[in-house]
N, C-alpha and C positions, 0 to 999 in steps of 0.2 A: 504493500500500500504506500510505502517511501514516495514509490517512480510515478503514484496516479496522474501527478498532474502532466509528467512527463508523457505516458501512454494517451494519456485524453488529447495533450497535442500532437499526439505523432511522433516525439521525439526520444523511440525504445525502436530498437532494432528488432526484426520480425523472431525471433527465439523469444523474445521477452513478450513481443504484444503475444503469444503464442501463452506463455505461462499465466500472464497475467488476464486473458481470456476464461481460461481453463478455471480459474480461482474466482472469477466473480459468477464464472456459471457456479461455482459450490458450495459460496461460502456469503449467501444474506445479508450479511452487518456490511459485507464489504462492496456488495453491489448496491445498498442503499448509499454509503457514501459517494460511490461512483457518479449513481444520481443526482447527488445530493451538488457535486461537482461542477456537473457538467451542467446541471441547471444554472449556478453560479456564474459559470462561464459563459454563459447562453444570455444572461442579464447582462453583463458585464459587455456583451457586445453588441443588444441592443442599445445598451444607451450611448453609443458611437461612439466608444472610445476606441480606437485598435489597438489598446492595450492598457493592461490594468496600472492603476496609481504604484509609483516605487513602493516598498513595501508592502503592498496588497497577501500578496502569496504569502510572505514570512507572517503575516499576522493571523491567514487564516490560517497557516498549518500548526502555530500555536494555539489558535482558539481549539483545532481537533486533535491537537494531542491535550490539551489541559481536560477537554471533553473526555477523551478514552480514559486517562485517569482516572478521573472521577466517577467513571462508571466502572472502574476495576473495582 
């Protein structure tokens, strides 16, 4: 889940998009975040930006690892 944002843009080599396929067809929590993602990303380009604010990414992948914590 490190590479999602990376997979969501294309940017994982076909072995990787390949595992990391395999694992959201299996594994629930992690295909909701996927969605959870890609909707983010989906907002983020309607509103014309073509590309997100400097620190955008770093902040949210804080907010989802303080999240998974918290629900460990």
């Amino acid at each position: 889940m490190d590479r999602l944002f990376e997979y969501i843009d294309g940017e994982v080599d076909l072995p990787t998009v390949e595992k990391i396929r395999v694992h959201l067809d299996e594994c629930a929590p992690c295909l909701r975040e996927y969605d959870l993602d890609t909707a983010v990303k989906t907002l983020v380009a309607r509103a014309g930006r073509s590309s997100a604010p400097d620190g955008l990414r770093e902040r949210i992948l804080q907010k989802i690892t303080d999240l998974r914590v918290s629900l460990d």
